[in-house]
N, CA, C and O atoms as CSV, one atom per row, in Angstrom:
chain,resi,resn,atom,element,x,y,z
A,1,UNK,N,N,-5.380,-3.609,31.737
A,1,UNK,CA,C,-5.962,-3.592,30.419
A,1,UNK,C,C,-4.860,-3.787,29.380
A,1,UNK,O,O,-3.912,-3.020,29.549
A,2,UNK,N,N,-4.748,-4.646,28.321
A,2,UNK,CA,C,-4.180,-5.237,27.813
A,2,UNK,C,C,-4.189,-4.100,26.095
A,2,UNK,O,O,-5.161,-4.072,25.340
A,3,UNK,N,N,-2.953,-3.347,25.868
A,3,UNK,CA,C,-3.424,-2.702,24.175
A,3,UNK,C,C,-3.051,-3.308,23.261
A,3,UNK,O,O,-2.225,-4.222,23.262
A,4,UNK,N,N,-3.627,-2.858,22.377
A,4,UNK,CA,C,-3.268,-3.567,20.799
A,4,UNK,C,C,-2.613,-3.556,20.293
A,4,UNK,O,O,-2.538,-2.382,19.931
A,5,UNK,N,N,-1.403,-4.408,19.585
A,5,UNK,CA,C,-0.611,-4.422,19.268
A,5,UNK,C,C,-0.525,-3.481,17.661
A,5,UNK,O,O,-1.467,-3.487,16.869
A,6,UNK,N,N,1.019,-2.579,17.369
A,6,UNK,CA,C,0.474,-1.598,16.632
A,6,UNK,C,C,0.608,-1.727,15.056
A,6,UNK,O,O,0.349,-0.883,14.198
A,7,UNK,N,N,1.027,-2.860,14.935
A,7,UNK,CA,C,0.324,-4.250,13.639
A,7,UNK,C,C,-0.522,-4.303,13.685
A,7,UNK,O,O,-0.953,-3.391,12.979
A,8,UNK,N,N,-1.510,-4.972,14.212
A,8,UNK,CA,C,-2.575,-4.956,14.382
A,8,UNK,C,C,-3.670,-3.695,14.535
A,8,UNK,O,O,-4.760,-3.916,14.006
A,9,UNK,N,N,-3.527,-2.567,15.111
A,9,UNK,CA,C,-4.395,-1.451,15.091
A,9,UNK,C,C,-3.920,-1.211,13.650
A,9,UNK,O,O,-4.830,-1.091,12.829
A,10,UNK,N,N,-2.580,-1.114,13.163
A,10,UNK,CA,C,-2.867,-0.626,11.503
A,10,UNK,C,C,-3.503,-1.656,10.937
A,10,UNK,O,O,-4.694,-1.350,11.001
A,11,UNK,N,N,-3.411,-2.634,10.453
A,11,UNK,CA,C,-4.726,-3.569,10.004
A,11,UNK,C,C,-6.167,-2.899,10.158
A,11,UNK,O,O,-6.945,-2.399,9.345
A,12,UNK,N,N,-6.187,-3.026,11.047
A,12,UNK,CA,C,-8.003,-2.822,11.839
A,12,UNK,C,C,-8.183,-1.568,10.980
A,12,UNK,O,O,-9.067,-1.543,10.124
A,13,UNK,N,N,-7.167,-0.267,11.238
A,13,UNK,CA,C,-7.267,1.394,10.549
A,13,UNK,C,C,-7.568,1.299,9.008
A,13,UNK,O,O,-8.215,2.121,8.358
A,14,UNK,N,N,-7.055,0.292,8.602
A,14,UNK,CA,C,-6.732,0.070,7.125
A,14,UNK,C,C,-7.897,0.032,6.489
A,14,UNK,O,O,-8.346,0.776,5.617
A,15,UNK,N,N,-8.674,-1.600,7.393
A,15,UNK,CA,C,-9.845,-2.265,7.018
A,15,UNK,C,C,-10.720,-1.449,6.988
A,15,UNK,O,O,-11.598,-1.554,6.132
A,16,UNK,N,N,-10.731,-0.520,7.810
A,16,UNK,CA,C,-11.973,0.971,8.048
A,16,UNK,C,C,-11.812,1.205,7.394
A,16,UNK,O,O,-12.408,0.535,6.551
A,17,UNK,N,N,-10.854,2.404,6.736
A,17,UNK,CA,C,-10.517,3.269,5.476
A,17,UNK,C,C,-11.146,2.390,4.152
A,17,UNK,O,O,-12.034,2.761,3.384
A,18,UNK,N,N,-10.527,1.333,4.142
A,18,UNK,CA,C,-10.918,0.361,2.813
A,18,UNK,C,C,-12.264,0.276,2.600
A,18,UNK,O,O,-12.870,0.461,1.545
A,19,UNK,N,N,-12.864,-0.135,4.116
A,19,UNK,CA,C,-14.418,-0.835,3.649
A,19,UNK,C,C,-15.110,0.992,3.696
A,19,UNK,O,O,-16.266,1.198,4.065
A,20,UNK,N,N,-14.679,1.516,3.496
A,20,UNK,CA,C,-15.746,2.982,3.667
A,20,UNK,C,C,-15.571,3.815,2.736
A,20,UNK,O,O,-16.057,4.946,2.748
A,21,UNK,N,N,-14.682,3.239,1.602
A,21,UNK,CA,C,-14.505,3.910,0.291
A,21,UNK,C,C,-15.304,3.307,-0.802
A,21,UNK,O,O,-16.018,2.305,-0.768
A,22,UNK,N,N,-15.076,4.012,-1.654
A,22,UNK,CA,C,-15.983,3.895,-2.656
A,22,UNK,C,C,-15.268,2.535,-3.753
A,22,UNK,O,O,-14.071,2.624,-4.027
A,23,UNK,N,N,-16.033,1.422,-4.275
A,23,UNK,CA,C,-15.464,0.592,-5.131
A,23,UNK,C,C,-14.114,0.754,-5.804
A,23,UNK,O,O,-13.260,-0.122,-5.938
A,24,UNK,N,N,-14.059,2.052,-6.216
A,24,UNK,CA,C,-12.856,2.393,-7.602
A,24,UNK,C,C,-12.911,3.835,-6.187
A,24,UNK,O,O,-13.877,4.589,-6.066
A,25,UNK,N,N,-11.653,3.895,-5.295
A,25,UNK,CA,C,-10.894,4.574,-4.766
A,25,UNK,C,C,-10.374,5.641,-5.671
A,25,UNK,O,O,-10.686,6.831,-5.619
A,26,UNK,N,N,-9.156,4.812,-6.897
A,26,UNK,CA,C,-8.226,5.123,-7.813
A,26,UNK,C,C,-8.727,6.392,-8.660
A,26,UNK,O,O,-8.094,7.326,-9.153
A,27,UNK,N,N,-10.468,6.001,-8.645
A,27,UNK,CA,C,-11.039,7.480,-10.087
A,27,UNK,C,C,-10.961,8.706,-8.976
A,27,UNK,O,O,-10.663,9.797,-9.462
A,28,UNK,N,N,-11.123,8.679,-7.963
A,28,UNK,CA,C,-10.952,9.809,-6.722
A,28,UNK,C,C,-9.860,10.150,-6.958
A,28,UNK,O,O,-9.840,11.356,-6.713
A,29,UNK,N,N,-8.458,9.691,-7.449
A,29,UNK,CA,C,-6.947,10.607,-6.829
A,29,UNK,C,C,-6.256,9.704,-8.221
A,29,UNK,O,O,-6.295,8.605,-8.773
A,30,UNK,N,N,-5.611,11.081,-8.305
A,30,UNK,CA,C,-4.510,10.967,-9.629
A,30,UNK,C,C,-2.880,10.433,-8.832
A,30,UNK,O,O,-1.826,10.895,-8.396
A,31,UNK,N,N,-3.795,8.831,-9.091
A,31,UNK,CA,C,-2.629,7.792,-8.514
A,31,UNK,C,C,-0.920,8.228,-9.040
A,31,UNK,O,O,0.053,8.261,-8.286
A,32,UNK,N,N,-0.921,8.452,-10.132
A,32,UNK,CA,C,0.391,8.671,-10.956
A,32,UNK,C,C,1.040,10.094,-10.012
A,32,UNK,O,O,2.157,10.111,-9.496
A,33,UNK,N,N,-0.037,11.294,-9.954
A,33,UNK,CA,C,0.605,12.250,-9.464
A,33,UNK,C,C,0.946,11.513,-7.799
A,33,UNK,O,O,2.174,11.579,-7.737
A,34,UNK,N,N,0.740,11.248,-7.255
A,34,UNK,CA,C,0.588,10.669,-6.060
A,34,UNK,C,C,2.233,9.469,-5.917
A,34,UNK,O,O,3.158,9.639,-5.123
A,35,UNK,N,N,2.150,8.731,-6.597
A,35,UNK,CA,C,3.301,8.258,-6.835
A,35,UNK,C,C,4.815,8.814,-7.058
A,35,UNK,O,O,5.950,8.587,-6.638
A,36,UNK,N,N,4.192,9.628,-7.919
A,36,UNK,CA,C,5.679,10.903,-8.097
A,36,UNK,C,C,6.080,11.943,-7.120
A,36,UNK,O,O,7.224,12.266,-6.801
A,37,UNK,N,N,4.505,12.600,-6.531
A,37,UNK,CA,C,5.258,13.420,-5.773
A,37,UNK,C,C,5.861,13.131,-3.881
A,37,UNK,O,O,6.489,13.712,-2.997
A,38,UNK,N,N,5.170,11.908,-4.129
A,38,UNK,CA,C,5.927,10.605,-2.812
A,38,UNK,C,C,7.102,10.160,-2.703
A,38,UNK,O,O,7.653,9.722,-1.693
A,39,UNK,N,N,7.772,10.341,-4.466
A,39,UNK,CA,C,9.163,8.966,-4.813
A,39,UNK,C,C,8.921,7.984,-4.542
A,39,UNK,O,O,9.785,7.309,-3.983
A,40,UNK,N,N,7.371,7.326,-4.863
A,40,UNK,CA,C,7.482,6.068,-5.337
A,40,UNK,C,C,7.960,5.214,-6.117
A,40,UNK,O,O,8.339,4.056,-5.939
A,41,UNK,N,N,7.905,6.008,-7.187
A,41,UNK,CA,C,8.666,5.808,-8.339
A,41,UNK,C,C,10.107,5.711,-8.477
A,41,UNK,O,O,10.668,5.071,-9.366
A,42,UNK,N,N,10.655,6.342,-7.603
A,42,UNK,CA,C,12.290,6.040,-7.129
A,42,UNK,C,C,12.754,4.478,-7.007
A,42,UNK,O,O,13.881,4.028,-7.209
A,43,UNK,N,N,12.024,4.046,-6.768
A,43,UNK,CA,C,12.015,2.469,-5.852
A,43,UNK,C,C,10.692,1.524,-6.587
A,43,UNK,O,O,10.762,0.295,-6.566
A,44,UNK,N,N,9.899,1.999,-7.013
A,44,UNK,CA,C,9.230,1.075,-7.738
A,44,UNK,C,C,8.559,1.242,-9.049
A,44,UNK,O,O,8.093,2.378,-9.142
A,45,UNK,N,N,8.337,0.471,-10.143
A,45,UNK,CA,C,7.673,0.366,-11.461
A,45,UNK,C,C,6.549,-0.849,-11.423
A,45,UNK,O,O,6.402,-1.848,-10.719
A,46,UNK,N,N,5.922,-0.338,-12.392
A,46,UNK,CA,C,4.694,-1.276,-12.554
A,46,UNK,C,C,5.384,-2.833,-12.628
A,46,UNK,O,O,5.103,-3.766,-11.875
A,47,UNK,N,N,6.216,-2.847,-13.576
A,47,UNK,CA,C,6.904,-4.167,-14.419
A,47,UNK,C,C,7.843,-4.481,-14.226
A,47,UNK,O,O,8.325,-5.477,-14.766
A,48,UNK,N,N,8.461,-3.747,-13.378
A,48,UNK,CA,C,10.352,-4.409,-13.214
A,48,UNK,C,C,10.883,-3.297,-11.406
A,48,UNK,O,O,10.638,-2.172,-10.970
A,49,UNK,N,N,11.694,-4.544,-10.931
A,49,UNK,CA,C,12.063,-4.163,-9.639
A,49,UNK,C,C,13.258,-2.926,-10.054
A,49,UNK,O,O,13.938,-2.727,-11.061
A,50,UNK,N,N,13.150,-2.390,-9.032
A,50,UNK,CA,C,13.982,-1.220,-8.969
A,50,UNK,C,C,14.890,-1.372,-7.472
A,50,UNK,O,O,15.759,-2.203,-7.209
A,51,UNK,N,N,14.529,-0.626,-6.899
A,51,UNK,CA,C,14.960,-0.676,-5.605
A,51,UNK,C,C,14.110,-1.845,-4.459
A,51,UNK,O,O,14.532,-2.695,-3.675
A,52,UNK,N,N,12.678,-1.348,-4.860
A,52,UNK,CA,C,11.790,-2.512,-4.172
A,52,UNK,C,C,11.051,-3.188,-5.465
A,52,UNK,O,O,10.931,-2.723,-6.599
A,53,UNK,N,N,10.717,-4.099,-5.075
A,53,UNK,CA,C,9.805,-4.875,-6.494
A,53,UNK,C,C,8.782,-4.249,-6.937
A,53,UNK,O,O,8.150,-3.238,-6.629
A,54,UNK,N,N,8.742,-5.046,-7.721
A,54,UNK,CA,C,7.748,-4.410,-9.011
A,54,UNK,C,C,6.533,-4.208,-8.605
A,54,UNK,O,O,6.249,-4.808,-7.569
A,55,UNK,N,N,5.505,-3.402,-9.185
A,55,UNK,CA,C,4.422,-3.492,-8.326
A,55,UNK,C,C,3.545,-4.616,-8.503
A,55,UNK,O,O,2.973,-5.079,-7.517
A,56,UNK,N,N,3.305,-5.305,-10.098
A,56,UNK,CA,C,2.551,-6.477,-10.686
A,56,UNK,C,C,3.231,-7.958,-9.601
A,56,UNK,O,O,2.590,-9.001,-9.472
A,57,UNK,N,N,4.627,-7.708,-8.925
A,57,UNK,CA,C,4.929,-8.633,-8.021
A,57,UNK,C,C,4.241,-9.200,-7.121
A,57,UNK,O,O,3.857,-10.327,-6.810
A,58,UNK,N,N,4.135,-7.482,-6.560
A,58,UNK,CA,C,3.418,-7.049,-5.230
A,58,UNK,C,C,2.216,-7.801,-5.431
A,58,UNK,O,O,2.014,-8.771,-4.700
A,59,UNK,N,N,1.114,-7.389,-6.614
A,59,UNK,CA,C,-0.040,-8.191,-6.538
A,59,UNK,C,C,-0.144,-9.707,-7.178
A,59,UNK,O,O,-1.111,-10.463,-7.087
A,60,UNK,N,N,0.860,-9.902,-7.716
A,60,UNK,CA,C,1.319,-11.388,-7.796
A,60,UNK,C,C,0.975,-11.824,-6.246
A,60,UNK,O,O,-0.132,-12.296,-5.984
A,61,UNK,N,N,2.147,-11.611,-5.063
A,61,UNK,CA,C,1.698,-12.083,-3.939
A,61,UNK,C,C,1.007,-12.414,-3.355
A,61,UNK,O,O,0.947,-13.477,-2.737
A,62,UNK,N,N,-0.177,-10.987,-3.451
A,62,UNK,CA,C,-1.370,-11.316,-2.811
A,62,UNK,C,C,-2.623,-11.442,-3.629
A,62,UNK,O,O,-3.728,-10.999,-3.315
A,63,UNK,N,N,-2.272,-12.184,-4.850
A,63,UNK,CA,C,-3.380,-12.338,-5.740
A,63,UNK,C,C,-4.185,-13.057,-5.556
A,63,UNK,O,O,-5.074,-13.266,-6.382
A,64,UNK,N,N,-4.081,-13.825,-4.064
A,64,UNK,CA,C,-5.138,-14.813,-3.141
A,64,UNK,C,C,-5.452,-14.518,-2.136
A,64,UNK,O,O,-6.202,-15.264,-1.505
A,65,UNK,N,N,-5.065,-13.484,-1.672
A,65,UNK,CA,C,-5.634,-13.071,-0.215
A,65,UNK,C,C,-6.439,-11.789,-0.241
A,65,UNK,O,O,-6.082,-10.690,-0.663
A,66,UNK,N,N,-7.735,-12.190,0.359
A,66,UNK,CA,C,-8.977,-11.638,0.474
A,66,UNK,C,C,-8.830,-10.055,1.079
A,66,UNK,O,O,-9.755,-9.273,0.855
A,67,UNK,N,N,-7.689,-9.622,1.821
A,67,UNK,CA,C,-7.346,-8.713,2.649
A,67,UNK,C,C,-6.114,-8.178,1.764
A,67,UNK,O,O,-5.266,-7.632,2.469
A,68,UNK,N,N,-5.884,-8.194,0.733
A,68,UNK,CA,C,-4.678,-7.716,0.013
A,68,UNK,C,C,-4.601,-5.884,-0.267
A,68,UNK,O,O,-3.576,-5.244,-0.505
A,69,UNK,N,N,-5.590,-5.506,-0.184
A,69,UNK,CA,C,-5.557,-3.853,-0.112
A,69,UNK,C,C,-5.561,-3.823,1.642
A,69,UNK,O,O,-4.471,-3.828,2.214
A,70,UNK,N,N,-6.295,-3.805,2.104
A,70,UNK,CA,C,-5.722,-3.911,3.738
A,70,UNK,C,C,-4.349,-4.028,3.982
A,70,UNK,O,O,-3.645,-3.200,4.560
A,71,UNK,N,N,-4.001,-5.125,3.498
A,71,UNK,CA,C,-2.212,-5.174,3.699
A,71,UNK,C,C,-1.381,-4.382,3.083
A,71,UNK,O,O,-0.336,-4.027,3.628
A,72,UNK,N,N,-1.764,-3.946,1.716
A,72,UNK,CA,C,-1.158,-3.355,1.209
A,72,UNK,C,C,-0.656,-1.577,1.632
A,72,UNK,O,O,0.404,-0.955,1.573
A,73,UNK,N,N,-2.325,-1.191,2.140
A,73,UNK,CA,C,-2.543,-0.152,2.479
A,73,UNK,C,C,-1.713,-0.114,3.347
A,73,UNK,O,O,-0.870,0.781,3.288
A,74,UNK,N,N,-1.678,-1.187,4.565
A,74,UNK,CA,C,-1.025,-1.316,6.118
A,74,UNK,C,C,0.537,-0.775,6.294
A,74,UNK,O,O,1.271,-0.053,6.968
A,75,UNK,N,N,0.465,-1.831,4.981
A,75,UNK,CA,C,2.323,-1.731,4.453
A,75,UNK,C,C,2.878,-0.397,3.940
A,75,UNK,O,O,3.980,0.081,4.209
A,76,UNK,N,N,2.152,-0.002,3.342
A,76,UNK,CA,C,2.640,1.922,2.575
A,76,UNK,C,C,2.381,2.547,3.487
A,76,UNK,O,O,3.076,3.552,3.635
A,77,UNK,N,N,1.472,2.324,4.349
A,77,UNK,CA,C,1.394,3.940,5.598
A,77,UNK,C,C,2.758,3.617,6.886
A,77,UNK,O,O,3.416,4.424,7.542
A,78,UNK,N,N,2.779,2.412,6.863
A,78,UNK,CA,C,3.332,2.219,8.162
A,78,UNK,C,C,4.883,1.812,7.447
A,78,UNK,O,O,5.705,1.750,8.360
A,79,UNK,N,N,5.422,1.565,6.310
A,79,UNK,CA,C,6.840,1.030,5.926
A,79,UNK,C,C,6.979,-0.129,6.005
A,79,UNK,O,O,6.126,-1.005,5.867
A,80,UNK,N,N,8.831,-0.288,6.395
A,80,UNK,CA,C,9.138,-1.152,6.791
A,80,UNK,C,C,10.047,-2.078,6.165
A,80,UNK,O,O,10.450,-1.910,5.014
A,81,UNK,N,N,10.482,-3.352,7.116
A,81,UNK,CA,C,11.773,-3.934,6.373
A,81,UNK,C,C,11.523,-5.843,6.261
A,81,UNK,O,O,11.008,-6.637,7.048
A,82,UNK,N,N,12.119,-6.004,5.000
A,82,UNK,CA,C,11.872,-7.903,5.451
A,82,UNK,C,C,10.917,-8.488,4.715
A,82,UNK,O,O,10.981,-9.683,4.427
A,83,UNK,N,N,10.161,-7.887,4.423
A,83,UNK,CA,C,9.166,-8.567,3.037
A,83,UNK,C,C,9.345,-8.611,1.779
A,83,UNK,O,O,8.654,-9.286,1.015
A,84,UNK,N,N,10.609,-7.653,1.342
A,84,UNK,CA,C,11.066,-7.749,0.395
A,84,UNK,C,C,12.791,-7.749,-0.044
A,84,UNK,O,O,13.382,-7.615,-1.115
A,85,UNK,N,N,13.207,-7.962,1.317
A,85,UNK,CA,C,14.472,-8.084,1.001
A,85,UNK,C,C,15.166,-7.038,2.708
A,85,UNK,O,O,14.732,-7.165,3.853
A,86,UNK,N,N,16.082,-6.285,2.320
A,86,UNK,CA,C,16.572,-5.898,3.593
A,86,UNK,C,C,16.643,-3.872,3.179
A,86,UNK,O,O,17.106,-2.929,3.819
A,87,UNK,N,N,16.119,-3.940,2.184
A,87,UNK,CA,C,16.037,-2.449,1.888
A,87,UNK,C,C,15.192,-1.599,2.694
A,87,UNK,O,O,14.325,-2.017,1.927
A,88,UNK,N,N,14.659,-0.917,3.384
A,88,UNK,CA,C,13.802,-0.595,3.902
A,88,UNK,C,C,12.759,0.354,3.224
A,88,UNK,O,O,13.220,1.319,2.614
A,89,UNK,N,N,11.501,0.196,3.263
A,89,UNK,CA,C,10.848,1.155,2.504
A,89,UNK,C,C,10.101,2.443,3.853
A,89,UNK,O,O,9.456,2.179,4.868
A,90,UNK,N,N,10.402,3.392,3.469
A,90,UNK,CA,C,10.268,4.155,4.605
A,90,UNK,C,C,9.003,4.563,4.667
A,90,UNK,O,O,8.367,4.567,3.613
A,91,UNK,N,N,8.155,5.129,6.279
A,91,UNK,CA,C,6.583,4.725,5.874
A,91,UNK,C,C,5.898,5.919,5.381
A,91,UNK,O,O,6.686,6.756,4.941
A,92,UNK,N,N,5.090,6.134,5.345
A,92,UNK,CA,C,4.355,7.171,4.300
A,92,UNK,C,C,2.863,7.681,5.462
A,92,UNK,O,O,1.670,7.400,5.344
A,93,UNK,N,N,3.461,8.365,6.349
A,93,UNK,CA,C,2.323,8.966,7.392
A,93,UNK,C,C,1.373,10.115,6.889
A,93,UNK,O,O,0.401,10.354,7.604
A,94,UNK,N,N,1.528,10.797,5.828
A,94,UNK,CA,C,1.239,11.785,5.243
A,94,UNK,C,C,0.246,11.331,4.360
A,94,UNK,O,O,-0.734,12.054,4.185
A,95,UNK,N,N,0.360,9.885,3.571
A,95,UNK,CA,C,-0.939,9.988,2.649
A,95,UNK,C,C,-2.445,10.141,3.621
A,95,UNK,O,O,-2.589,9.865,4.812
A,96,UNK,N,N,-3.421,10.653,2.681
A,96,UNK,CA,C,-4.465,10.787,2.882
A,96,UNK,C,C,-5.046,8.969,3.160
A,96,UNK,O,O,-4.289,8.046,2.859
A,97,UNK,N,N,-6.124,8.766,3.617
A,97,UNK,CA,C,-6.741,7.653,3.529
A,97,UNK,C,C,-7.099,6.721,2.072
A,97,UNK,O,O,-6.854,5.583,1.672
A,98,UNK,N,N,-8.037,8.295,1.412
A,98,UNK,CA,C,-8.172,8.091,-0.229
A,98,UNK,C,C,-6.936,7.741,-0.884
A,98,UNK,O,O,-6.912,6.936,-1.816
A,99,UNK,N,N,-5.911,8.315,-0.432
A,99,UNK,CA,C,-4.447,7.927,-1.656
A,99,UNK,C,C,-4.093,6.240,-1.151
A,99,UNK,O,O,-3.845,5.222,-1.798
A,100,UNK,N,N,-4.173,6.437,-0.142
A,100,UNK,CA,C,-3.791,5.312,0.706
A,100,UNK,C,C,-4.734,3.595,0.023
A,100,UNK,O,O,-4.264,2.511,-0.323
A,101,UNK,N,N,-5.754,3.962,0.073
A,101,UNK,CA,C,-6.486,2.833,-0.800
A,101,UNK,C,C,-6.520,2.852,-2.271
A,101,UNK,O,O,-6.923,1.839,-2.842
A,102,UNK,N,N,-6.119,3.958,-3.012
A,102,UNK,CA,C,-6.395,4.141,-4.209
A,102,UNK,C,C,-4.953,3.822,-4.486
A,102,UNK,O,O,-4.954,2.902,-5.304
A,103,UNK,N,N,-3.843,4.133,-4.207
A,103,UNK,CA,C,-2.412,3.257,-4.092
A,103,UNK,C,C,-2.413,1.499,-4.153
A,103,UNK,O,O,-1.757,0.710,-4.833
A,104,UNK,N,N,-3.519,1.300,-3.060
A,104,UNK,CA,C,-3.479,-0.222,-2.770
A,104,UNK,C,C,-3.873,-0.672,-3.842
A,104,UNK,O,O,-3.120,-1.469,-4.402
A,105,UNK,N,N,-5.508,-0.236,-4.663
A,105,UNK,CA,C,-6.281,-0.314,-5.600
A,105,UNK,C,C,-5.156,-0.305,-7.087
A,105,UNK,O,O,-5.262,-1.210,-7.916
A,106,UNK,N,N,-4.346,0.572,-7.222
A,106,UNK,CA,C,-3.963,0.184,-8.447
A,106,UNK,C,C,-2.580,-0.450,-8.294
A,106,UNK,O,O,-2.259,-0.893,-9.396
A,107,UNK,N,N,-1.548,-0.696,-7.306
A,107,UNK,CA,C,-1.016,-2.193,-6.958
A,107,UNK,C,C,-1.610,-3.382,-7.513
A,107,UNK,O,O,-1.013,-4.256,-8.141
A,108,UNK,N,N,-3.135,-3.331,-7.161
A,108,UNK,CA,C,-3.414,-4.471,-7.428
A,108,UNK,C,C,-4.304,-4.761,-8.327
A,108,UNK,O,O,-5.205,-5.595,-8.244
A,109,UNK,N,N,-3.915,-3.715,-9.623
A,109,UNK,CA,C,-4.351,-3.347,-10.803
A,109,UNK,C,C,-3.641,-4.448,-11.465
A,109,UNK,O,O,-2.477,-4.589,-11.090
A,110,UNK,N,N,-4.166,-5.452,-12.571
A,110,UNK,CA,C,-3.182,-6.114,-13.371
A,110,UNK,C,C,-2.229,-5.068,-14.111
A,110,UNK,O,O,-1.324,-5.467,-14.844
């Protein structure tokens, strides 16, 4: 029996969480507190790169792809290195599901 690769099961985890929330995630969880008490904010701003890029970048990127909170989500729980340079962003196993999409949700907030 052949398993899933564990790219791929986070995708798939993501897409669940995503499609089973509510439209506006973000009015559920005080994104800002959530950001700060993570150190997101250490490493990223809405408008200008810091350590990792900006976040309006971030949804610059995927301002065409249909799956862009999926990825996004994929990307903050699980980390990681190479999509934005060689810094590593370390992964975030602890958010809730709700923070986790409501994070993605205002990423990809203009």
């Amino acid at each position: 029996m052949r398993s899933i690769p564990p790219d791929l099961a986070a995708v798939c985890a993501a897409v669940m969480l995503v499609s089973a929330l509510p439209a506006r995630a973000d009015d559920a969880v005080d994104v800002q507190k959530v950001l700060t008490s993570h150190g997101c904010t250490g490493c990223h701003a809405k408008d200008r790169k810091i350590v990792g890029p900006a976040l309006h970048d971030v949804a610059a990127k995927y301002a065409s792809d249909p799956q862009a909170a999926v990825k996004i989500a994929a990307n903050i729980r699980g980390g990681g290195v190479g999509r934005w340079g060689q810094v590593p962003m370390p992964p975030m196993p602890t958010l809730t599901d709700t923070e986790l999409a409501a994070l993605a949700a205002y990423v990809l907030t203009p």
